[in-house]
N, C-alpha and C positions, 0 to 999 in steps of 0.2 A: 408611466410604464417602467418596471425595472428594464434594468439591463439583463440580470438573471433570474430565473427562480428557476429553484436546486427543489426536488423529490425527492423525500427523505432526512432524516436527520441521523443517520446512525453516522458510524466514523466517517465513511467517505463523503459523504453530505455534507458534513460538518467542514469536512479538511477542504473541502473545496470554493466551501462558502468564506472559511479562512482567506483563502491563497486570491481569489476575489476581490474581497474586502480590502486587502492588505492592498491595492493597485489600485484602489479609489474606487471597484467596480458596483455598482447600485444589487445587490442582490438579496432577493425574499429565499427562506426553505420553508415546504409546505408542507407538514408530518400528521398522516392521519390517528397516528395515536393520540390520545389526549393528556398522557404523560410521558415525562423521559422515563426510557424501558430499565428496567433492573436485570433484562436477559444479558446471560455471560457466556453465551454461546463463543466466542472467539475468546482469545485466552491469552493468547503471547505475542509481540512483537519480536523480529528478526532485525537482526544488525541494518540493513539498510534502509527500513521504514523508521527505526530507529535517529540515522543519520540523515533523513526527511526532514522528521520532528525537531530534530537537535539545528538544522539551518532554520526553524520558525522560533526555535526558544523554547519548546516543550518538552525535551527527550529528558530533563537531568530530573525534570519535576516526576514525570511517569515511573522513572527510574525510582526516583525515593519514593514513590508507593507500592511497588512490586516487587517480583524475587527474581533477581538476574541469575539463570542456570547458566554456568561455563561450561559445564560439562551434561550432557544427557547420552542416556540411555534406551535410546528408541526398538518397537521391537525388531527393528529390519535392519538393525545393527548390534554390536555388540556398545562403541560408545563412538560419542559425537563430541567434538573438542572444540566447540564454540569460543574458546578461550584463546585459542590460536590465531582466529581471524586478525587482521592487521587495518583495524578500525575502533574510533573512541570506545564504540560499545561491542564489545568481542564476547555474546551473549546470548539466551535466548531469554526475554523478559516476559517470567510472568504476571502477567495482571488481567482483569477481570477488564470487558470489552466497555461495561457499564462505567469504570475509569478512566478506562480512553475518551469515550466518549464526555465524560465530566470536565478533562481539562480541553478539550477542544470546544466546547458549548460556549465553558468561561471566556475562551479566546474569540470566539468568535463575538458572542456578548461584547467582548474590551471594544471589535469591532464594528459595532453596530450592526451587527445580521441580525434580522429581525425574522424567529421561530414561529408559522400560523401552525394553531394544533385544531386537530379533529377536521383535516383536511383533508378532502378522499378524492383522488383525482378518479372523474368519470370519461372525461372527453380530450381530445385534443386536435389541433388542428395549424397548419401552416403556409406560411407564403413565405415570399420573398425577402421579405422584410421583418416578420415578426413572427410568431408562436403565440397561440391563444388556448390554458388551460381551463378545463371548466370540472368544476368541483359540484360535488353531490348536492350542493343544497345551491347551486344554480349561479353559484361565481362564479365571473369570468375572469381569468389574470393574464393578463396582456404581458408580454417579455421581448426581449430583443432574440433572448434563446433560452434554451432548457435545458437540465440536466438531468437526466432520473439516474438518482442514487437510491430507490426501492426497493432493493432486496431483490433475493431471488425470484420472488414472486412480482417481479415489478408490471405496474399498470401503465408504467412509461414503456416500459418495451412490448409487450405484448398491444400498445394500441399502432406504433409504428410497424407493428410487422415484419420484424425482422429475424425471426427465428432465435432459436432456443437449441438446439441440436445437442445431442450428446447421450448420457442414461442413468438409470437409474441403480444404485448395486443393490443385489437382493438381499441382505442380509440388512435390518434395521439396527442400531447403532442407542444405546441407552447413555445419559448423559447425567451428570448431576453433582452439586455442590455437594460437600458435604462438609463435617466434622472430622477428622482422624484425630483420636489420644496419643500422648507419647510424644518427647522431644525427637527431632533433626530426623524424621519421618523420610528417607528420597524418595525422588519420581521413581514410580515405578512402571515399566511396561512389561508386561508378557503373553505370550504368544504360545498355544498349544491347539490340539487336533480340536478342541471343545470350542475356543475364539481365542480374541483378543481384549485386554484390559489396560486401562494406564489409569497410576492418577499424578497427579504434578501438582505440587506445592504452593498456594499463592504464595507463603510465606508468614501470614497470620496466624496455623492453626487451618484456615481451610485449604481444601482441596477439591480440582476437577478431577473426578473420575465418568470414567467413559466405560463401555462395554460392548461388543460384538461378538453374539453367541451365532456360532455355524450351524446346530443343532437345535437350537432355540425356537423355541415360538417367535415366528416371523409376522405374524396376522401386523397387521395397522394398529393401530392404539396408544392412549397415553399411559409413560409409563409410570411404576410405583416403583418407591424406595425397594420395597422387597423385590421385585424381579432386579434391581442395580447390584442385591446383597446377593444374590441366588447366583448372578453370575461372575462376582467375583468368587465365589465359595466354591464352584465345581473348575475356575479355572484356574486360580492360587490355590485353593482349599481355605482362606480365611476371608474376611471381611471386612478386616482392620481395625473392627470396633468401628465403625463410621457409623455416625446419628448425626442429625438434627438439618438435614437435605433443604436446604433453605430457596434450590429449584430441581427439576429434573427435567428430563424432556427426550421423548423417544423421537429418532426422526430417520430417514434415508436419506444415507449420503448421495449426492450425484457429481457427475461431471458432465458441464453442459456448457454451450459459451455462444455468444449472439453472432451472428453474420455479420453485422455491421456496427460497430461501437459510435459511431455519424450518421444521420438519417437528414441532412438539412441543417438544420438549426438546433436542433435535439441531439443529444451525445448520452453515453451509458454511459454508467463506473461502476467499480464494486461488483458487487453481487448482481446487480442489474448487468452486469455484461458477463461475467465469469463467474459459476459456484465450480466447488471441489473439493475434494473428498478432504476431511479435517487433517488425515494423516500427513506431517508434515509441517503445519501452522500455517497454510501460504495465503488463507483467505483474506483477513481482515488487512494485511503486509500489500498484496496485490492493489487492495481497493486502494489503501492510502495511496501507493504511488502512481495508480491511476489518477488520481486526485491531483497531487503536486503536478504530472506531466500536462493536465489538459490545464490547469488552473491559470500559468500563469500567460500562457499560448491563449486561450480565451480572453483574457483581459489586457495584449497587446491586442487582437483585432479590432474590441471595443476602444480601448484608446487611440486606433487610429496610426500606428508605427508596424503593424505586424504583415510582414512579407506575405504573400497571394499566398505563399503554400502551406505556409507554417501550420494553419488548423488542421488540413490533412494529414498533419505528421503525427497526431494524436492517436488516430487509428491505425495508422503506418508504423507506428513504433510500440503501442501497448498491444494489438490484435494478439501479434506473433509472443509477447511476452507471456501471456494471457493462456495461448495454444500453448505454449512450454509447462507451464505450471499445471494446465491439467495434465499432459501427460507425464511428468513426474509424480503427480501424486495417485495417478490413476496406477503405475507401477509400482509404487512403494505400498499402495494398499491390497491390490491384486496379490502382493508378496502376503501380506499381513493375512488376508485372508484365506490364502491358500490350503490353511491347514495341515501343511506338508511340516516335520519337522525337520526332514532331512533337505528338505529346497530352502527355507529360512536357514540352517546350519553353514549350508554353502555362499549363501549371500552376503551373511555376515562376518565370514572369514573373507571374503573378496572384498566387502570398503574395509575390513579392518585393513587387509594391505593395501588397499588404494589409498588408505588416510594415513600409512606411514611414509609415503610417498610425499613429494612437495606439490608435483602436478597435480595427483588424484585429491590430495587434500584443498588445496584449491580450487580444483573443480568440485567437488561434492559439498564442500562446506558454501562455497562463493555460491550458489546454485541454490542451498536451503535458505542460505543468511540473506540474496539478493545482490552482495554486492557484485557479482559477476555480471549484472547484468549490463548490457552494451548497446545501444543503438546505430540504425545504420548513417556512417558518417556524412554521406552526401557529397560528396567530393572525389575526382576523378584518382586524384592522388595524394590522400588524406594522411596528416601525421598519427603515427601507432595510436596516442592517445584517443582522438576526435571519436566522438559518441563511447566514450567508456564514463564510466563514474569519476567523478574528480573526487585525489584524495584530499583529507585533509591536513593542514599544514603553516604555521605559523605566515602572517604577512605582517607590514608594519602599522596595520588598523585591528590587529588581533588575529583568534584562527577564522581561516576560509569558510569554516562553514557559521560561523559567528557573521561576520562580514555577508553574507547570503539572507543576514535575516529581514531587509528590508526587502526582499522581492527582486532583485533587479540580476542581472547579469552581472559579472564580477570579471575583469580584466587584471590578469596578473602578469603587470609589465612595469617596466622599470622609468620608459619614456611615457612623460604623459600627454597622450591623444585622442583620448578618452573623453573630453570636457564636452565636445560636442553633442554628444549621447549622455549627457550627465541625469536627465531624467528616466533614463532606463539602464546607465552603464555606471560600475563605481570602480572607479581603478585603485588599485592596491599594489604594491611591491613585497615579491615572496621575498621572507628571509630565508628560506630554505631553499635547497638543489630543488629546479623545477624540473629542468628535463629540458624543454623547448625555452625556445627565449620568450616568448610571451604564449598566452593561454588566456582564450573566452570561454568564460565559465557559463554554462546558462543557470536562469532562478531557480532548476530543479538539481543543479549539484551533476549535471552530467556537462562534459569537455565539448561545446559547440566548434572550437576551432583552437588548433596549435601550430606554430611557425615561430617565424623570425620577424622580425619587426617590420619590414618593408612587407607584410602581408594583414598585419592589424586591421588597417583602414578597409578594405576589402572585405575582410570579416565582420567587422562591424556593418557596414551598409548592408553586408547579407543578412545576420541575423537581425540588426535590430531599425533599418530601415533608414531614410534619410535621415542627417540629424537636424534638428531642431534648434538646434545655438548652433550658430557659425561660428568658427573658431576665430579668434582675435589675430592668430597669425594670417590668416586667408583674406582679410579685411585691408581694402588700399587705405597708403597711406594718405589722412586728409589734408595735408600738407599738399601733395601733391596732384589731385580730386580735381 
């Protein structure tokens, strides 16, 4: 019997069968495609899925195959200063999702995750103890738990039952690879009474372009390169010269997000718990830290050290993430499509001064990029830091987020008390101003606990459970025995 099997192989499948693996934990993914997909449906990573990747060792390799934009040009703003963020990758990187998902596969591969393809989950079923899938041609796979990372059409969520809620936007959205001629081509977005359009650069020579016609033939169907050119043409007036559309694909945006991300032994990610509207980039960003947050909290339970409550805290702390990111993008697109140009004018001139601002720029940037994001500390009277993102910052074993790459919790203290938890704890000493005298870092790069050093030991038993080596100071002397 595994300990997991993961639904799905797209990013978040992948990242979590990683994050698994890396903790010793036995895990199958079950992908009913029979090949890995070429769809590039998701397109960019944001600064803090980014600084995910970069604590497993994968951000610098993604980086060298895509195009990091510092600065963009959305249409519900005039510009966006990515470049400003105060993190390694101060960015919005584009790459093709078919990329992402290449170096996560190989990783997971280094790993030993073992990919079944042409696997169609029909069934499922649970107890106390275990989860039992059952696959179209009459397999049964026995697990300790399960994850469906399926997409938004997931057959893991809709067999649990746990709703779907949210809608559909009326206006169908055309999508597509393509060619653009001509050197140092920019993103382009724009927005008028007719729709909306962007295209955004990989970097090679191709380009995403999208399109949202308000006027447009709305009916269902697959779309052609010619309705992609028709509608850039009536809403820039050109086309760019784009050939050679190597995918396309018409589809409706929604915004929809499950009732329960935990159902027993079965947990959502990704798409399988939250879709949302593309405007913004938040989807594939979302799944991944989906992914890191439950990954490494599942493979303490399985290991045997993870506190009663900590599983819970997986839907405790991504629901509400999850509920934010739709209604950001449900707002930034409702803008988009409003067809008003006088309501876009005025919105645009409002983040431009809210981004010359220090606050506003931090919130609107922290917010699209991720790093804002904070969880709740759990503590009656918790230091500022506790549940915010840890930065990163030189120690004397390299930087923090380097030091995070083996999976464990990172304690940056200067006394070492740490040995005891040395299987799930790695202490280091910041060479830089910390702030607090010491800091529990958890495997996901967010602050579990900050104080002063007469608070450590406490912290540690909370987060990471009794330890397992007794410490040599705590040991009577045998001399006197």
């Amino acid at each position: 019997m595994n300990d997991v099997v993961i639904v799905g192989a797209g990013p978040t499948g992948l990242m979590v069968a990683c994050e698994l693996a890396l903790a010793g934990v036995s895990c199958t993914i079950v992908e009913k495609r029979g090949t890995d997909s070429a769809v590039t449906r998701a397109f960019g990573l944001h600064a803090r899925a980014l600084e995910l990747l970069d604590a497993r060792g994968m951000a610098d390799e993604l980086v060298a195959r895509g195009n990091p934009l510092r600065t963009v040009h959305p249409g519900y703003a005039t510009r966006v200063d990515f470049g400003r963020l105060d993190t390694r990758y101060p960015m919005l990187l584009i790459v093709p999702q078919s990329g992402t998902e290449e170096v996560l596969r190989e990783r997971a591969a280094e790993l030993g995750v073992e990919i079944v393809r042409n696997a169609n989950v029909v069934g499922l079923s649970q107890d106390a103890e275990s989860v039992r899938l059952t696959l179209a041609d009459g397999t049964d796979l026995p697990a300790r738990y399960v994850i469906g990372a399926d997409g938004a059409h997931s057959t893991v969520r809709e067999l649990l039952d746990v709703g779907f809620t949210g809608e559909t936007y009326s206006m169908p959205m055309l999508l597509a690879d393509v060619r653009v001629p001509g050197p140092g081509l920019p993103p382009i977005n724009q927005v008028s009474a007719q729709g909306a359009i962007v295209a955004i650069p990989f970097g090679d020579g191709w380009f995403r372009v999208g399109a949202w016609l308000l006027n447009g033939d709305s009916e269902a169907g697959e779309a052609s390169f010619a309705q992609i050119r028709d509608a850039f043409h009536r809403i820039a007036g050109t086309d760019y010269d784009m050939s050679e559309p190597r995918w396309f694909s018409r589809f409706a945006a929604e915004r929809r997000q499950a009732r329960d991300y935990r159902s027993g032994r079965v947990f959502l990610i990704g798409d399988a718990a939250h879709v949302s509207s593309p405007v913004g980039g938040q989807g594939m960003n979302t799944g991944i830290q989906d992914a890191v947050n439950l990954g490494w909290k599942l493979a303490a339970e399985l290991r045997g050290w993870a506190p009663r409550w900590l599983l819970d805290t997986y839907h405790a702390e991504r629901h509400p993430v999850g509920a934010a990111v739709l209604a950001m993008t449900d707002r930034l697109t409702r803008l988009v499509l409003a067809g008003s140009g006088i309501r876009l004018e005025i919105n645009r001139r409002v983040m431009a001064a809210l981004l010359r601002t220090g606050a506003g720029r931090r919130r609107i940037l922290g917010t699209l990029s991720g790093l804002e994001i904070a969880y709740p500390p759990g503590e009656a009277r918790p230091h500022p830091l506790a549940g915010r993102r840890a930065v990163d910052g030189p120690t004397d074993q390299g930087r923090l987020y380097e030091v995070l790459r083996d999976g464990r919790f990172v304690l940056l203290a200067d006394d070492g008390v740490a040995a005891p938890w040395r299987d799930r704890v790695r202490q280091v000493r910041p060479l830089g101003r910390l702030g607090p005298r010491a800091a529990l870092i958890r495997p996901d790069g967010y602050v579990a606990w900050a104080g002063d050093h007469d608070g450590i030991r406490a912290a540690l038993v909370k987060w990471c459970g009794q330890a397992d080596h007794p410490d040599p100071g705590d040991r009577p002397d045998r001399a006197s025995a």
